[in-house]
C-alpha positions, -999 to 999 in steps of 0.1 A, spaced: -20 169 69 13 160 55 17 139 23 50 120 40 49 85 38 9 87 36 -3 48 28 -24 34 6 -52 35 -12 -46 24 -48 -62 34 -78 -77 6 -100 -109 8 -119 -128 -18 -139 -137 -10 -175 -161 -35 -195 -159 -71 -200 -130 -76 -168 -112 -51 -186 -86 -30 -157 -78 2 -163 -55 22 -140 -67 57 -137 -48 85 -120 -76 98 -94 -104 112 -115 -116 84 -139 -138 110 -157 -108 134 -166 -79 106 -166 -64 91 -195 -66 49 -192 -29 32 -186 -30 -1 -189 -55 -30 -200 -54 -63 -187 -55 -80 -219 -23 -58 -235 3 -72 -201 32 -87 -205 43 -127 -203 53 -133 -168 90 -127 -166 98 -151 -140 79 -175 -113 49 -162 -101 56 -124 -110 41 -103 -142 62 -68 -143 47 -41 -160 69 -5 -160 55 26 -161 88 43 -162 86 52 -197 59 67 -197 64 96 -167 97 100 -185 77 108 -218 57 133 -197 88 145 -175 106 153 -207 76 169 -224 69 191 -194 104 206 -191 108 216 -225 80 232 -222 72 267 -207 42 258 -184 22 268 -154 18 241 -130 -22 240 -139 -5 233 -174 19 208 -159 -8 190 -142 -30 187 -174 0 172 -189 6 147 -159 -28 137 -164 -27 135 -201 2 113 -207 10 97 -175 -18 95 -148 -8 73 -121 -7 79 -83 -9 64 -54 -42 78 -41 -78 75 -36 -103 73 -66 -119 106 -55 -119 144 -52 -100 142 -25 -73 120 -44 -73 141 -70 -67 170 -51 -33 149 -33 -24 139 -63 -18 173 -77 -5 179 -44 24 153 -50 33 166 -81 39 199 -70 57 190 -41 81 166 -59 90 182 -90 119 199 -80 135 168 -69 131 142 -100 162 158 -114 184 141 -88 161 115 -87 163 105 -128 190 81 -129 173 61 -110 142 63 -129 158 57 -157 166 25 -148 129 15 -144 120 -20 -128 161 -27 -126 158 1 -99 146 -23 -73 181 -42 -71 157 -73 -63 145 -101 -76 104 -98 -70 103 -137 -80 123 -145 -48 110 -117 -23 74 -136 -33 88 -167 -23 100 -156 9 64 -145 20 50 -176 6 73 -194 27 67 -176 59 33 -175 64 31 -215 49 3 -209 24 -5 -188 -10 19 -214 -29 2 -208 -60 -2 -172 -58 7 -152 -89 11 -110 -90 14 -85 -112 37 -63 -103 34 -26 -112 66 -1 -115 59 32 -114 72 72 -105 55 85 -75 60 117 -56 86 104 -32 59 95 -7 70 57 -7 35 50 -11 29 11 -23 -3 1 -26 -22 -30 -37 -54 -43 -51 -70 -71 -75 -83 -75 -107 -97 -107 -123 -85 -124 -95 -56 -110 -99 -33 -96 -69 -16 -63 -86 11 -39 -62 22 -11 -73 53 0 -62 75 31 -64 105 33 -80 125 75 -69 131 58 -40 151 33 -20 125 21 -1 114 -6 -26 123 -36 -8 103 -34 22 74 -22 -2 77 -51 -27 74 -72 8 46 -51 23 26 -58 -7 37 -91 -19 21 -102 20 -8 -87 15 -13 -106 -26 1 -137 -6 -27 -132 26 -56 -124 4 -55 -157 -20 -78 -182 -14 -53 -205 -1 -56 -182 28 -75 -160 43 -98 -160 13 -106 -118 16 -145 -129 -4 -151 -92 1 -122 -82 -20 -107 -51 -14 -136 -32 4 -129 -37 34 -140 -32 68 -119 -8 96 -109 -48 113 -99 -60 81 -79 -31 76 -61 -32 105 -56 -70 105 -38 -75 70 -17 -38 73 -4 -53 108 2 -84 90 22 -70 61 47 -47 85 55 -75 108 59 -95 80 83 -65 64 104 -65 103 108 -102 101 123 -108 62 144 -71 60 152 -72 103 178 -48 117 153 -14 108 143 13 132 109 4 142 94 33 127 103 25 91 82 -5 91 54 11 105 59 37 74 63 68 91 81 89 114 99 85 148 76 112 161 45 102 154 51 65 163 59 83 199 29 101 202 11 70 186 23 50 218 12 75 242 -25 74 234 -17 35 227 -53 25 248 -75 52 234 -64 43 201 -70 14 202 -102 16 219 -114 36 189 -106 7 166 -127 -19 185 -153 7 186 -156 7 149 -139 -27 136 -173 -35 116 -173 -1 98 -169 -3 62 -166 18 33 -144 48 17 -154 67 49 -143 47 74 -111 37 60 -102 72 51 -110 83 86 -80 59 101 -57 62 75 -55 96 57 -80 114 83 -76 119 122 -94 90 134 -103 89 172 -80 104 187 -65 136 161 -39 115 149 -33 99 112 -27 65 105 -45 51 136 -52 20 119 -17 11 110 -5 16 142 -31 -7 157 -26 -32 134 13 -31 143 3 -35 180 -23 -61 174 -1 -84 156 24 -79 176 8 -94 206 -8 -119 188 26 -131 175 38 -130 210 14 -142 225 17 -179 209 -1 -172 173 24 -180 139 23 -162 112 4 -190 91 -20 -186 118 -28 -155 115 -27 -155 76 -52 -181 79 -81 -169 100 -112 -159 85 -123 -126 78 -150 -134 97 -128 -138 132 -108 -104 131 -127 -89 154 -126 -112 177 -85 -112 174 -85 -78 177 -104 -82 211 -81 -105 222 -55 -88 213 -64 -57 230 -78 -70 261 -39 -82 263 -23 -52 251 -44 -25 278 -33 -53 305 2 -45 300 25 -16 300 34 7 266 62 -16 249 
């Protein structure tokens, strides 16, 4: 499987007391990040920034002035920097290391823009928030703390919660922030109370899934329009193509499973090869889902606030509609 452009799942532990503790993949040989009661004042309405650009360039530095092996090199990513966008598991770990190895012949050309840490977004997050706020009419309140950090040019933002807390993380080697910052800024906005109320947190079932990740990219094509359709759905031109031609099975192997729950599940239509051999099955339902359900009469503050509890039933509805009409 290919690392490109491979979403989600963040990495956030709890520690004691509603201590967080960001971890890179293995929280038994990973060196803690950040605590929750060491962040910064919020630097503007509604947004908390915290940069971790400093500290892969401590580790980037270190690493080449050094003479190391890349088991040595990885032991040092772990020691002083230890942040990815992946799983909390073997299998994380194992992509993780997989991501550094792959990208660290192109951070050179990709260090003045490091360098520039959260400035290398060229946006303000205080406004993008309000924009989703204002769009799907409810999450007013909502606060984030927003997370800068050095990936492995995967433009993999993710998102999750702590104390209540919506946190995104977003990359910053790349120019794909924007749409990120949106992606996940819809998914802090969609999960507050004054919501959808998500009461599960972030474990989540396969509907839930595919629900709020259809949510967030049609959010994404509607604030930053004028984008090939792929990029919203976060991949490639190819495999949305081959997505569309098994369009039904697909997303008859969603309904089949919307209740699932757990690492498992989710990992088998994201990362893994779902129903029908291909990766990402989920995201590309939940693009097709909402979708119809947009045109089929529902807002966006509609669908931002339905239960939990109803997204299967969407997702029947939506289907039903979808397998009734021919491949858009």
């Amino acid at each position: 499987m290919g690392l490109s452009n491979s979403r989600k799942l963040g990495i956030a532990l709890l520690g004691a007391a509603g201590t967080m503790t960001l971890w890179s993949c293995g929280a038994r040989r990973a060196a803690p990040m950040i605590a929750t009661d060491r962040q910064p004042a919020p630097q503007s309405r509604g947004v908390t920034v915290t940069d971790l650009s400093p500290k892969f360039l401590a580790f980037y530095d270190s690493a080449t002035t050094a003479s190391l092996s890349e088991s040595d090199r990885w032991a040092m990513w772990k020691r002083l920097y230890g942040f990815a966008a992946v799983p909390p598991t073997p299998f994380g770990d194992s992509l993780a290391r997989r991501l550094l190895d792959s990208a660290w012949n192109r951070y050179p050309d990709s260090l003045p823009r490091i360098r520039k840490g959260v400035a290398a977004f060229g946006s303000d997050p205080s406004l993008q928030l309000r924009r989703v706020v204002s769009l799907l009419g409810c999450g007013e309140n909502t606060h984030v703390h927003l997370i800068a950090f050095v990936g492995g040019f995967e433009e993999n933002a993710f998102a999750f919660a702590i104390d209540g807390v919506p946190t995104v993380a977003i990359p910053i080697e790349t120019e794909g922030a924007l749409q990120s910052m949106v992606h996940e800024f819809t998914h802090a906005v969609h999960r507050s109370s004054a919501c959808a109320d998500f009461r599960s947190g972030y474990g989540q079932s396969l509907g839930e899934l595919v629900i709020s990740e259809g949510l967030a990219m049609r959010v994404v094509q509607a604030l930053v329009p004028g984008r090939p359709e792929y990029t919203y759905v976060g991949h490639r031109q190819e495999w949305l193509d081959t997505a569309r031609l098994r369009r039904n099975a697909i997303l008859d192997g969603i309904r089949d499973h919307v209740a699932d729950t757990g690492a498992a599940s989710v990992q088998r239509f994201t990362f893994g090869q779902g129903t029908t051999g291909l990766s990402r099955e989920a995201y590309y339902a939940g693009w097709e889902i909402i979708g119809e359900l947009l045109r089929s009469g529902m807002s966006f503050h509609d669908i931002a606030i339905t239960s939990p509890a109803r997204f299967a039933v969407l997702i029947d509805r939506a289907i039903e509609l979808l397998e009734s009409a021919p491949t858009r």
